[in-house]
C-alpha positions in Angstrom: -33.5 13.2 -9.7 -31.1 11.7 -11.8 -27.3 12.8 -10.4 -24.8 13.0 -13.1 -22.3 10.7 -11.3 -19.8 8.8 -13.3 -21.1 5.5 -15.2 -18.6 3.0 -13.2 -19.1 4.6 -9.8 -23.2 4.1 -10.1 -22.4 0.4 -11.0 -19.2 0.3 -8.5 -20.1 -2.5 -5.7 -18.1 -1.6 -2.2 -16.4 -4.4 -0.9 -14.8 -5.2 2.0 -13.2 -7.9 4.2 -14.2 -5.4 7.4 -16.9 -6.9 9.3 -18.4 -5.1 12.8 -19.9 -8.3 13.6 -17.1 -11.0 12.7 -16.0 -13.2 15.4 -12.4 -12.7 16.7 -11.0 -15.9 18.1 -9.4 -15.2 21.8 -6.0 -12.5 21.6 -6.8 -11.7 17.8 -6.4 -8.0 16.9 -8.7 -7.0 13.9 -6.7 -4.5 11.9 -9.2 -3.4 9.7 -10.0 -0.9 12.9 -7.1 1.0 11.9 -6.3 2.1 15.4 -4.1 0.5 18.3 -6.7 -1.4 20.7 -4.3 -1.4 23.2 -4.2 2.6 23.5 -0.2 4.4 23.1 2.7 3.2 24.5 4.2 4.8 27.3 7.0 6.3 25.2 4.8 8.0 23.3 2.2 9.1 26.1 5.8 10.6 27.7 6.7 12.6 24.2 3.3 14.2 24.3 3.7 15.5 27.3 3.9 19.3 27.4 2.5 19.9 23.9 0.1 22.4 22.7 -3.1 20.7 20.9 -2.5 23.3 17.8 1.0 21.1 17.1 -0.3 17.7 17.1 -4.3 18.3 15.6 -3.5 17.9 11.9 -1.2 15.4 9.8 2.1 16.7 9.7 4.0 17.9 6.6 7.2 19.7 6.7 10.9 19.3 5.5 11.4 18.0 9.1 9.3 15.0 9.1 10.7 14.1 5.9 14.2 14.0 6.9 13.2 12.4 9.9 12.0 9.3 7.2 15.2 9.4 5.8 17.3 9.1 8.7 14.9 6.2 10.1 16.3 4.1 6.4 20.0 5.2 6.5 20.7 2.0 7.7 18.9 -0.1 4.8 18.2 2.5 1.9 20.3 5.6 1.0 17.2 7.8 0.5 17.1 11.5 -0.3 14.3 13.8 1.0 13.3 14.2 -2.8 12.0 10.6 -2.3 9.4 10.9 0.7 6.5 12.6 -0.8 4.0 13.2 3.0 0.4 12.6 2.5 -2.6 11.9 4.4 -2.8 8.3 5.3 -1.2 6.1 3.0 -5.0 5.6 1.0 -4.3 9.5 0.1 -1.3 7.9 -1.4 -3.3 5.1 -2.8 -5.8 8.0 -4.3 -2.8 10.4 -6.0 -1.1 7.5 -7.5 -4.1 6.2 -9.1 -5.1 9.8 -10.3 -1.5 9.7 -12.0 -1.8 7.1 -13.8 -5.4 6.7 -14.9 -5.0 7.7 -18.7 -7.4 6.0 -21.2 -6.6 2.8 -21.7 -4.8 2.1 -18.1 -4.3 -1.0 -16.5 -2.7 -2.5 -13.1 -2.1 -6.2 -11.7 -2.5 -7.1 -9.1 -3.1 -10.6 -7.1 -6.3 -11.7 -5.9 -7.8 -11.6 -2.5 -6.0 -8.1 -1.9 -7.0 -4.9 -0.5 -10.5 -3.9 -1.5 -10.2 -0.5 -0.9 -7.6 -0.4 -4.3 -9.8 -2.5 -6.3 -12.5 0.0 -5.5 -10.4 2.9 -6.4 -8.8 1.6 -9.4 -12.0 0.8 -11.0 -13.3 4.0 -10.6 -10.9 5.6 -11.8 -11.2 3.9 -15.0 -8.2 1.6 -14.5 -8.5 -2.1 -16.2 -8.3 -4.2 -12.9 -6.3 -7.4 -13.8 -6.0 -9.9 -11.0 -4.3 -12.5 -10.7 -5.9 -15.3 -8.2 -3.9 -16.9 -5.4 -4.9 -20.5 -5.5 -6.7 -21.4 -1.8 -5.3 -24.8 -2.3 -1.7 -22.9 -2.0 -2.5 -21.2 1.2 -2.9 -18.0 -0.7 0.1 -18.1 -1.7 2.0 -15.2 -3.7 4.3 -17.2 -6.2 6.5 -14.7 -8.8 6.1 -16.9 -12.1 2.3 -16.4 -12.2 3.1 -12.5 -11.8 5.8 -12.3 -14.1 4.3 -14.0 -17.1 1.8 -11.1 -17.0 3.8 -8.3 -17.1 3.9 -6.5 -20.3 3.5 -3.4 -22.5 -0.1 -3.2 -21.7 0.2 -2.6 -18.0 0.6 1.2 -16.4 1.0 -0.5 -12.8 1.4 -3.2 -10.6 0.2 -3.4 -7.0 1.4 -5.5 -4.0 0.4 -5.1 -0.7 2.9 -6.6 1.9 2.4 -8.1 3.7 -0.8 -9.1 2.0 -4.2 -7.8 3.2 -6.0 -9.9 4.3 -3.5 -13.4 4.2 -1.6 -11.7 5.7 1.6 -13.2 4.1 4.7 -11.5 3.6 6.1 -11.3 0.0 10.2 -11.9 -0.1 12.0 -9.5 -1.2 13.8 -11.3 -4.3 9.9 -11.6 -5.1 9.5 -7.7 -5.4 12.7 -6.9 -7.1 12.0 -9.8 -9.7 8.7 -8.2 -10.3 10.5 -4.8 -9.9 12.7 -5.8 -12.6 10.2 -7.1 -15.1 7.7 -4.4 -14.7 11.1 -1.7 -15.5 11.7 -3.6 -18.7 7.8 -2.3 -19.9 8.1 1.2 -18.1 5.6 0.0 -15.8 5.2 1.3 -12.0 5.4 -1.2 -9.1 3.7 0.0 -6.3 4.1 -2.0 -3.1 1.7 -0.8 -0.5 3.5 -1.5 3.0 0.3 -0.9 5.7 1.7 -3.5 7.4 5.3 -3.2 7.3 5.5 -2.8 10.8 5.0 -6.2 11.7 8.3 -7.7 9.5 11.6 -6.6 9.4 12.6 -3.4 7.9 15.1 -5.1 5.9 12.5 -6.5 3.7 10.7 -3.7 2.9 10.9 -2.8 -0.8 11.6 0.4 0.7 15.1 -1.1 0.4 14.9 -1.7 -3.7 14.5 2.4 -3.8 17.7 3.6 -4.7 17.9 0.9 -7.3 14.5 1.5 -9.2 13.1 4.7 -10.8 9.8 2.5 -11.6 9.0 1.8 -7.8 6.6 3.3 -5.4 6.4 2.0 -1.5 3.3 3.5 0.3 3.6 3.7 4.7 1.4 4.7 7.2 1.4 5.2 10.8 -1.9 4.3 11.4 -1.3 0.2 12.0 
């Protein structure tokens, strides 16, 4: 039986820096898991307490949660709920975004080792993957003039994740509004794809560039 499954998914490869059996050295936390190894903290084993399992089964979507987001930034972005768009997970995110802009003849950068999941997605979806590779000599570096000298016309997107996955670098902010600026002079959309936001400060989030650029997507998640 031959399935009528799309050309580029049949010769689609999955890749992925997960292993089951890597080696962790001693006290390392592998995050590809996707869950806290350490179970909840107290604080929120004590706000759970009381609640019904009907309220806390499913992903949560609502006005509330949404204005709860806001309120969580008023100190470093001036964000309206019209700006918080709830999904599930931040790969949903990943999936919608992709879906948006994957019209013939699309095209994102992006740097190179990154998050394989994207590359997977963006390929199937048709979506010229155009990488630009951090040199190992460099530490993996992320430098802005290797980016910015391939922005142009041709690109729909470009996608950071930051910190990086799996270098785990963070990329400075005057990094991502360079890019951000570049990118908004070829009506091209930054996405910056913030997983692991939680482990540097909030005030270098891109989530802070919002109010400034109509051409810029930040993707969180709860989950790390």
């Amino acid at each position: 039986m031959r399935l009528k499954i799309g050309e580029l998914i049949q010769k689609g490869e999955k890749l992925s820096y997960a292993k089951e059996d890597a080696p962790l050295p001693e006290g390392a936390t592998d995050c590809s898991a996707g869950y806290n190894p350490y179970g909840a903290p107290p604080a929120a084993l004590e706000a759970l307490k009381g609640l019904q399992p009907s309220e806390v089964y499913a992903y949560p979507h609502g006005m509330f949660l949404q204005d709860a987001i806001v309120k969580f930034w008023v100190p470093h972005a001036a964000l309206k709920r019209e700006n918080v768009l709830l999904t599930d997970g931040s790969i949903d995110g990943i999936y919608l975004t992709n879906a948006a802009f994957a019209a013939p003849g699309a095209a994102v950068l992006a740097v190179s080792p990154q998050f394989s999941d994207y590359v997977a997605h963006a390929k199937f979806m048709n979506i010229e993957y155009r990488p630009v590779r951090l040199d190992a000599a460099k530490g993996y570096r992320v430098e802005p003039e290797p980016l910015l000298r391939e922005i142009n016309g041709g690109l729909s997107l470009v996608y950071l994740d930051n910190p990086n996955n799996p270098t785990g670098q963070a990329i400075p902010l005057e990094t991502l509004r360079a890019v951000a600026d570049r990118a908004a002079q070829h009506d091209v959309c930054v996405i910056a794809d913030e997983a692991y936001a939680d482990f540097m400060e909030e005030s270098q989030s891109a989530a802070t560039l919002l109010p400034e650029y109509e051409n810029l997507i930040v993707l969180r998640t709860f989950s790390k």
